[in-house]
NUVEXTI-931210 format. One record per atom (N, C-alpha, C): z, x, y. Coordinates in steps of 0.05 Angstrom, whole numbers. Layout:
BEGIN
+--------+--------+--------+
:     zz :     xx :     yy :
+--------+--------+--------+
:      Z :      X :      Y :
...
+--------+--------+--------+
This chain:
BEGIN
+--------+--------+--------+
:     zz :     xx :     yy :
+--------+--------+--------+
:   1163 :   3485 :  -1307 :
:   1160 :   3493 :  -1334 :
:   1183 :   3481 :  -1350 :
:   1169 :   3475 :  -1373 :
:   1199 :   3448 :  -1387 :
:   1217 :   3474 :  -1401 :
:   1235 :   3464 :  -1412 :
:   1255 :   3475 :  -1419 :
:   1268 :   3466 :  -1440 :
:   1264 :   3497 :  -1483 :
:   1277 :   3485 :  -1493 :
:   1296 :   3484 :  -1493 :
:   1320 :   3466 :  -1507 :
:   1350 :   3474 :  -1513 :
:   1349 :   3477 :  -1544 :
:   1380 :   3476 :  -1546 :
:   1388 :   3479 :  -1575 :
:   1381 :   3454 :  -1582 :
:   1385 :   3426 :  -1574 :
:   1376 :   3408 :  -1584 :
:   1347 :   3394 :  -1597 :
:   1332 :   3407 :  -1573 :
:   1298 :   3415 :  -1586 :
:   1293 :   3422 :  -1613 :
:   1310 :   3453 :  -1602 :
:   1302 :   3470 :  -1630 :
:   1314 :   3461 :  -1659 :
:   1334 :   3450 :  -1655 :
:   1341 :   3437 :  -1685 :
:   1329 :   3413 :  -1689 :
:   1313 :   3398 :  -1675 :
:   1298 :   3374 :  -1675 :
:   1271 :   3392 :  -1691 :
:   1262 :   3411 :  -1682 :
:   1240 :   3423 :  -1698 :
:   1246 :   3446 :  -1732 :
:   1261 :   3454 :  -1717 :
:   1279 :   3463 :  -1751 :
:   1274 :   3439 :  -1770 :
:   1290 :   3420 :  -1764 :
:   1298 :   3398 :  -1777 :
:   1266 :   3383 :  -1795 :
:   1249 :   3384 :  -1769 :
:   1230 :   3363 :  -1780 :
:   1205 :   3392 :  -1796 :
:   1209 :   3407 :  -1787 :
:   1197 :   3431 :  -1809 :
:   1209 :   3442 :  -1839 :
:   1232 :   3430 :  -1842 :
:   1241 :   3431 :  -1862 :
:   1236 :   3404 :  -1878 :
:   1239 :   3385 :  -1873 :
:   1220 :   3366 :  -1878 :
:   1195 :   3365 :  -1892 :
:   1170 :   3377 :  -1871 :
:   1152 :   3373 :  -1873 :
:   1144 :   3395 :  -1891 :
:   1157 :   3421 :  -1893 :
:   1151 :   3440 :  -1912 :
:   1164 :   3440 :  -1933 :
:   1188 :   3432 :  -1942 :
:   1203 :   3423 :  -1957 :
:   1226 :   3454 :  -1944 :
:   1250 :   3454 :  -1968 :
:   1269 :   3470 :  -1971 :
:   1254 :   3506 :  -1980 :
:   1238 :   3503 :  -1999 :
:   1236 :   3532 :  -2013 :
:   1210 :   3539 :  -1993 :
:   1193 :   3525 :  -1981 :
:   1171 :   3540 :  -1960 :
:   1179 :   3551 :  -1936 :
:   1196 :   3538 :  -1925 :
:   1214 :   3548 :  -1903 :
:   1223 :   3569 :  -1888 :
:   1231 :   3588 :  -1921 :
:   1247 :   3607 :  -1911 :
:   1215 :   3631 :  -1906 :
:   1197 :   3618 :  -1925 :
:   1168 :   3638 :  -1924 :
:   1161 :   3631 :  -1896 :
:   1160 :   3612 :  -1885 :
:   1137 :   3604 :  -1864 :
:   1158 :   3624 :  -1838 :
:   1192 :   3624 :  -1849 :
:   1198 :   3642 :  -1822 :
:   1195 :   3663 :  -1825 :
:   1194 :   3678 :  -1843 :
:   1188 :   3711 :  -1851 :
:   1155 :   3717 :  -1834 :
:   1140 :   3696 :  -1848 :
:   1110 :   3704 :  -1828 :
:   1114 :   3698 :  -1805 :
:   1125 :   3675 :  -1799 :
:   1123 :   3676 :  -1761 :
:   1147 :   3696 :  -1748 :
:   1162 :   3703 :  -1766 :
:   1180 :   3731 :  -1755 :
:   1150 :   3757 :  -1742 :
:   1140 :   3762 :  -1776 :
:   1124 :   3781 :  -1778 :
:   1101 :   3777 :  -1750 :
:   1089 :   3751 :  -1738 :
:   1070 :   3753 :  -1722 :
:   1079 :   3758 :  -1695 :
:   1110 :   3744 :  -1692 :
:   1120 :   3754 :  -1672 :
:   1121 :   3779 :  -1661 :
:   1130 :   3791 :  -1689 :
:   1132 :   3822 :  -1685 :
:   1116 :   3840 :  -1677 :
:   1084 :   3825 :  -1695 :
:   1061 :   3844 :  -1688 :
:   1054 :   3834 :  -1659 :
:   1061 :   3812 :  -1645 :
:   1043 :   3805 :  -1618 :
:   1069 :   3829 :  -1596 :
:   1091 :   3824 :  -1604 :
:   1113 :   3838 :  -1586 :
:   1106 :   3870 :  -1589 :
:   1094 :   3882 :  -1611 :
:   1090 :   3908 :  -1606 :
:   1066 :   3909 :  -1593 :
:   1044 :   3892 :  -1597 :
:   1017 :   3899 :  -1601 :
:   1016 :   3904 :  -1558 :
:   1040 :   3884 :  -1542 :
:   1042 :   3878 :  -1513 :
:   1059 :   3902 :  -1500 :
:   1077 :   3911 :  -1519 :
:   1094 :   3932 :  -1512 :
:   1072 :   3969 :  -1516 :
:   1048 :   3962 :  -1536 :
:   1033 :   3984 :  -1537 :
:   1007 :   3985 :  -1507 :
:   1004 :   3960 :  -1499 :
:    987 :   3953 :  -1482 :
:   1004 :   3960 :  -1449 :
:   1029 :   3955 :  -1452 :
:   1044 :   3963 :  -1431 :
:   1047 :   3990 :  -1424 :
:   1046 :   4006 :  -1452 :
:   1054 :   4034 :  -1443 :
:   1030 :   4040 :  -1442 :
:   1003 :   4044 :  -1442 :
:    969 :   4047 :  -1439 :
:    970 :   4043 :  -1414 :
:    973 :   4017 :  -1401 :
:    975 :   4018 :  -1376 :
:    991 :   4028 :  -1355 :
:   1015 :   4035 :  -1370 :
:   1037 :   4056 :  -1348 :
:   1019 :   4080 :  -1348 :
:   1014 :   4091 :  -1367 :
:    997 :   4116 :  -1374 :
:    972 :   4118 :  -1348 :
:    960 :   4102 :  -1353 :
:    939 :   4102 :  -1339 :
:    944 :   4107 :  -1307 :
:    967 :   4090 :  -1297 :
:    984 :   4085 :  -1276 :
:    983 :   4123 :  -1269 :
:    998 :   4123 :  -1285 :
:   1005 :   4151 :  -1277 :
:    984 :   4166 :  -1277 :
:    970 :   4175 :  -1301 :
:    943 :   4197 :  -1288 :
:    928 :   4189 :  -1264 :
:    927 :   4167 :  -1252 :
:    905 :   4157 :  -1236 :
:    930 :   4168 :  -1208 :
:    946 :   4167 :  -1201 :
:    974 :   4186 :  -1187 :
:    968 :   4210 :  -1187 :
:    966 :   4220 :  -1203 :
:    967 :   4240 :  -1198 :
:    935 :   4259 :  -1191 :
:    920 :   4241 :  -1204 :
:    894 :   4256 :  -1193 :
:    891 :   4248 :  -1164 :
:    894 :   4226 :  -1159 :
:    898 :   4221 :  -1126 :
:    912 :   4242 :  -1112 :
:    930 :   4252 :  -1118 :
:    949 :   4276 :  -1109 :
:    941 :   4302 :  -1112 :
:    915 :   4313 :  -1133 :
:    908 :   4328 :  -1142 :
:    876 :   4330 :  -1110 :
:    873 :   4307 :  -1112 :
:    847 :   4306 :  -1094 :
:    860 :   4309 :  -1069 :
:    880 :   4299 :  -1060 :
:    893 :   4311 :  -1034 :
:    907 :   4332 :  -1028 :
:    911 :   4351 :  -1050 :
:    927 :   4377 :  -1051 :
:    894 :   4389 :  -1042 :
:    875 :   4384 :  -1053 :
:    850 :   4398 :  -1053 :
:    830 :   4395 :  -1021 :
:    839 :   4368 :  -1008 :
:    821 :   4370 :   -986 :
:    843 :   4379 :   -965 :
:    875 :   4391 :   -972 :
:    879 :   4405 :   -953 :
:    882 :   4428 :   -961 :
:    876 :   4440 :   -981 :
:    874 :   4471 :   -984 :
:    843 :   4473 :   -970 :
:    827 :   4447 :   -963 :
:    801 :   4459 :   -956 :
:    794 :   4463 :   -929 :
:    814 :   4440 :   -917 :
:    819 :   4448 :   -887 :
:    833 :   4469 :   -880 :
:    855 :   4476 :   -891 :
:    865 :   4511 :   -890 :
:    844 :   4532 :   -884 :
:    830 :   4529 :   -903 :
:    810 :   4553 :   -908 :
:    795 :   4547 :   -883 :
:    793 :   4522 :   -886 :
:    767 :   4517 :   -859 :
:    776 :   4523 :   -824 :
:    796 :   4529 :   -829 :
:    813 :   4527 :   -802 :
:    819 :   4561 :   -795 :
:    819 :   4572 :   -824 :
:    825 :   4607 :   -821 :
:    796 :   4612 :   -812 :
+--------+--------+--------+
C-alpha cells in the first residue's frame, strides 16, 4: 500500500490551490472537513450497532444455556 508524505500532500495543496484559485479553497476544505466528518460518524454509529448486536446475541446464547440446564435439573429431580 503506497504511502503519503508531507511532500505529497503539499504537492496536492499546492496544485488545488491553483486549480481552485486562493478564495475557493478555504470553501472546498470546510466541505471536505464536513464529509469527513459525516462518513467518520456515520462508521463510528455503525460500529456501535454492531457492538450492540454483539452483545444481545451473548447474552441470549447464555440465556438459552441457563435454560437447558435449569431443564436438566428438573429432569434429573
Amino acid at each position: 500500500m503506497p504511502q503519503i508524505g508531507w511532500f505529497e500532500i503539499l504537492i496536492v495543496v499546492l496544485v488545488a490551490i491553483i486549480i481552485l484559485g486562493p478564495k475557493d479553497f478555504p470553501i472546498m476544505l470546510k466541505k471536505v472537513g464536513a464529509w469527513v466528518s459525516s462518513f467518520k460518524n456515520y462508521f463510528t454509529e455503525m460500529q456501535k450497532d454492531i457492538s450492540e448486536m454483539e452483545n444481545s446475541i451473548v447474552e441470549d446464547d447464555l440465556i438459552v444455556k441457563n435454560l437447558t440446564n435449569l431443564k436438566k435439573i428438573k429432569k434429573d429431580e
